[in-house]
N, C-alpha and C positions, 0 to 999 in steps of 0.2 A: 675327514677330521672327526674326531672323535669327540663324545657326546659331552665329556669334561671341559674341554676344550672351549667348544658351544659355549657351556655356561662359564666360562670366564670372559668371553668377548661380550657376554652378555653384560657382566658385572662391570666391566670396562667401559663398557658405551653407555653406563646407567651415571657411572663415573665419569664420565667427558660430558654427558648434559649436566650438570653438577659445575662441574670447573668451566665450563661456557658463561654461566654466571654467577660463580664463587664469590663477585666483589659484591654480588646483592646479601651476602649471609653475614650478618653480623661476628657469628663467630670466624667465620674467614677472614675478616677484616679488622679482627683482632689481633690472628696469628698474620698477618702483615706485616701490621706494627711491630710486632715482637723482630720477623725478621729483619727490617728493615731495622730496629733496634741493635741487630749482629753484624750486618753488612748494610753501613751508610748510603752505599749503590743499589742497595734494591728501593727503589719508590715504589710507593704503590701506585703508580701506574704502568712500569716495568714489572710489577708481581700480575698486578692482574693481566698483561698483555701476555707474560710465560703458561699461566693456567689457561689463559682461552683457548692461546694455540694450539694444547695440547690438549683440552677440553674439542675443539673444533676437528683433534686429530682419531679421539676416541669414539669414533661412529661401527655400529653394526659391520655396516658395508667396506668402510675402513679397513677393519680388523681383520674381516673376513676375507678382503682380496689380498691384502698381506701374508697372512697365514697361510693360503690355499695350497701354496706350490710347497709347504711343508711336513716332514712327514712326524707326526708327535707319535710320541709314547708317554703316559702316564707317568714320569719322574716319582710323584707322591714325594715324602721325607727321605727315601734314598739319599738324595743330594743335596748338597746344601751349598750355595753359591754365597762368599763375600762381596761386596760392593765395596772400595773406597772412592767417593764419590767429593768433587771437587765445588767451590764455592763463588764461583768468578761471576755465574748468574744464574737468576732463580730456578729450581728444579731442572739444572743443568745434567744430574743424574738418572731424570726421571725415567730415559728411554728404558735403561739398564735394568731397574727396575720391572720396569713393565716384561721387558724380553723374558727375565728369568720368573717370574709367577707365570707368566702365560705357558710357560714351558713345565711347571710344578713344581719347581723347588724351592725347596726353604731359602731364607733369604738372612743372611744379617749384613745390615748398612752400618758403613762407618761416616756418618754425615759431617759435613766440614762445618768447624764451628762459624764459618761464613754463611751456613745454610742448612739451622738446625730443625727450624722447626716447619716448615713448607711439606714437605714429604710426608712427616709422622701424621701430620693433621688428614692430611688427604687419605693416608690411608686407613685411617680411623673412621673414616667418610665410606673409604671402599668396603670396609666389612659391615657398616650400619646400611648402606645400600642393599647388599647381600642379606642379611641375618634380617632387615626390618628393623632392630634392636640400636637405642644409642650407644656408642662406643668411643666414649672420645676421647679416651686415655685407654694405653694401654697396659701392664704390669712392671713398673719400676724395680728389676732385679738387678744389685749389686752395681749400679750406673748404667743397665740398659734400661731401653724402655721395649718390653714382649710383646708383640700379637699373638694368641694360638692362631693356628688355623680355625676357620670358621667356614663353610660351606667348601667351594672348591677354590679356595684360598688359601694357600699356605701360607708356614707360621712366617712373622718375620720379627726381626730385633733389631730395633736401633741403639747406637750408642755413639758418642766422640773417642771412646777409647780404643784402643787394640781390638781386632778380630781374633774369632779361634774357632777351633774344632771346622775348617770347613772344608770341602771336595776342593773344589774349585776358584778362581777369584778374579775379579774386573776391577783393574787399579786405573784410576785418571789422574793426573799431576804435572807439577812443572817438569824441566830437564833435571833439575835435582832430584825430586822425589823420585824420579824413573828409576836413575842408580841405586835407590832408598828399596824400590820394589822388585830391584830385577834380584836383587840381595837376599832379600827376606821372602821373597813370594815364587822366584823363579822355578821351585821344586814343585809348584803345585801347578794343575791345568792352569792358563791364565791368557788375559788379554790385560795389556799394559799399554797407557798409554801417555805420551809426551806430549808438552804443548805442541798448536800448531797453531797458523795462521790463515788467513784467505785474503786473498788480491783479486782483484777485478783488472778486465781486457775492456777500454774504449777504442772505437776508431774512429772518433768522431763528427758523427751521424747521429751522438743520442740525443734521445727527444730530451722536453722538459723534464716530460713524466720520467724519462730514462734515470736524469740526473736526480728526479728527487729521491726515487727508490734506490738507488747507490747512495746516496745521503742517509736512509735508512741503514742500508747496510753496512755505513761502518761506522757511524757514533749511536745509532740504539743501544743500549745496557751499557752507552757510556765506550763503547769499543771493546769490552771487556771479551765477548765471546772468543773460543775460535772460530766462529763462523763468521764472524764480523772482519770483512772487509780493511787490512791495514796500509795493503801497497797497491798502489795505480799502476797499469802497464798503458802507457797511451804515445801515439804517432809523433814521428818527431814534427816538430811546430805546434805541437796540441794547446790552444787556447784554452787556462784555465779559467774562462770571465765566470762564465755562465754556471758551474757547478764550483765554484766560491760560492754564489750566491745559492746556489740549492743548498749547499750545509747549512748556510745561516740560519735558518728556523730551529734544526735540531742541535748545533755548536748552541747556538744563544739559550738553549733551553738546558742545554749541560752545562754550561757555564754558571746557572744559578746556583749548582753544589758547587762548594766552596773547594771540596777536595777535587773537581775538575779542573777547577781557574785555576787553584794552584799548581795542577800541572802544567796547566797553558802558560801562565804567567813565569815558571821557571826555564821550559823548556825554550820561552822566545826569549829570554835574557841570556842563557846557554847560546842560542843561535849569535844573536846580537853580539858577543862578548868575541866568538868564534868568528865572526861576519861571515856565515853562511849567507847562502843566497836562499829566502824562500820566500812563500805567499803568505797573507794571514788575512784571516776577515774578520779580526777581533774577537774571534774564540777556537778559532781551529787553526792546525799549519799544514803548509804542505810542503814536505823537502825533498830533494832529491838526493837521493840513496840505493845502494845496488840491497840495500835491507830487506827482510820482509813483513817481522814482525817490528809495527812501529810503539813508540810510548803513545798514551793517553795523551788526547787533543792533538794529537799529530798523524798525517798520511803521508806515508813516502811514496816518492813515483821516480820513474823508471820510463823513459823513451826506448822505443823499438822502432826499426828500418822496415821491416816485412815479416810479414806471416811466418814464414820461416823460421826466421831465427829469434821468431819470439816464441815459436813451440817450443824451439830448444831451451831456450831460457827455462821455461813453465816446465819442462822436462827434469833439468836440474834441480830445480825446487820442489820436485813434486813428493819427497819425502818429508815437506814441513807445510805442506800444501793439504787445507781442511776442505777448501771448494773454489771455485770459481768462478765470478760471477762476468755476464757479460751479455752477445747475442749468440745465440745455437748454446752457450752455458748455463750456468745456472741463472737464471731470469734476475733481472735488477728490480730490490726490493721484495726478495722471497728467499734471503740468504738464512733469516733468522726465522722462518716459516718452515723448516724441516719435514720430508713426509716419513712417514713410519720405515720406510725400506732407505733412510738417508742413512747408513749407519757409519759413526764414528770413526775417521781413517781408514772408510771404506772397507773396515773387516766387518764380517756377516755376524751379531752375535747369535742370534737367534741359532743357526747353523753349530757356532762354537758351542753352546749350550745344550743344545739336541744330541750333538756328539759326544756329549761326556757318559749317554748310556744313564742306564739305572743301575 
């Protein structure tokens, strides 16, 4: 690993003790406000749970066993990598970010106006860490907002508008915008991606603690991720008592935003009107549906006969399929706790990025 390299993990991990306790900095807790001012779904206490994480993810040793089995070469301003970066939950782009500076190229982010101001602040953070120097605006050109490069930091530029001038590009968005991207972006290197979803495998054996951390995983950020948990695969006869009552702490606590109830409260009048059959525990549903991505305040499930032919299942799906959570899966209550090598629909970016050369 090369000696640039060093000092940007360096800068990273000065960076993640920083965002471990971001919610103690007044000025953090300003730009909060601001964002939860753009997207009514960020609270802050969803802002500051997305900075810990990935403050908690930003360590030395971290970075360093990530990185190891990679081979860098110095990028410098060669390249220059777009980001269109989606808004569903806080620094939801953050990874993308990270992967292509670590790598050294220029960067310009097209930030969703869902999620404008979380990223510029931080990294305004990242260059006064580096330089010593405060920086906490960067140069307002023609609707973007500039970094230069400063130490072994390249330049980066934010903006809500159109990208340009750039090598390469990392688009995230719904099924619409995908067609929007394959359109306009497909001539250039790229990784594109389309919503997805996650469902969790019970066989029921899960502990309490099982059930609360599945409760995490699919109403934290409100469900909004795709890493959050939409569809249940569980045994036929699976007793829903017990994990009704594990959502109730997080359903009740989303139920206080008003734009949650009112999905709860439409979607059980929807049901009602249609006389589905489902469960409710006065702020979450759960219906059965062969679905995978369910709406806000809702979890669809899906019974299975045997192992078998629930791999098949899981198999089929596995093209709208973001994680899994379960036992021998991805651990219950660690969906939205990502580690550095989780990467996005399972394609390598780091790898992608490396290979675009100087």
């Amino acid at each position: 690993m090369n000696e640039i390299v060093k000092q940007r993990i360096r800068a990273f991990s000065l960076l993640g003790a920083y965002m471990r306790d971001a919610m103690q900095d007044p000025g953090f807790r300003q730009v909060s406000r601001k964002a939860q001012g753009g997207n009514v779904f960020f609270l802050p206490a969803y802002v500051d749970r997305a900075v810990r994480v990935w403050g908690e993810a930003l360590t030395e040793e971290n970075l360093g066993l990530w990185l190891e089995p990679y081979r860098f070469a110095d990028l410098g301003s060669h390249k220059t990598v777009a980001l269109v970066m989606a808004g569903n939950i806080p620094l939801v782009g953050f990874h993308d970010y990270l992967c292509a500076l670590l790598c050294g190229m220029d960067v310009q982010v097209k930030l969703s106006s869902k999620d404008a101001h979380l990223l510029p602040f931080l990294h305004a953070k990242l260059l006064e860490l580096v330089s010593g120097e405060e920086m906490q605006e960067g140069m307002p050109v023609g609707g973007r907002l500039e970094f230069p490069a400063v130490g072994c930091i390249p330049s980066v530029a934010f903006t809500k508008d159109t990208v340009h001038g750039f090598d390469a590009i990392i688009a995230t968005g719904s099924g619409n915008t995908f067609r929007y991207f394959e359109y306009y972006f497909g001539r250039y290197p790229h990784l594109l991606r389309r919503n997805r979803s996650s469902c969790a495998v019970l066989d029921g054996t899960e502990s309490e603690d099982d059930l609360a951390g599945l409760a995490d995983d699919a109403l934290s950020y409100f469900g909004l991720g795709c890493r959050n948990v939409s569809k249940l695969f569980v045994p036929e006869g699976y007793d829903f008592a017990s994990f009704m009552r594990a959502l109730l702490p997080l359903s009740s606590f989303s139920a206080s935003l008003a734009a949650y109830k009112d999905n709860y409260d439409y979607h059980k009048a929807v049901y009602l009107v249609d006389r589905l059959e489902f469960l409710d525990n006065g702020s979450a549903l759960l219906l059965p549906s062969a679905g995978l991505a369910s709406p806000m305040s809702v979890l669809y499930y899906e019974y299975y006969q045997d192992r078998e032919s629930l791999e098949r299942r899981l198999s089929l799906m596995e093209g709208g399929l973001q994680c899994v959570a379960g036992k021998g899966r991805v651990p219950f209550g660690t969906v939205q706790s990502p580690g550095l090598a989780d990467y996005a629909d399972g394609v390598d970016t780091l790898a992608f990025l490396l290979g675009l050369g100087g």
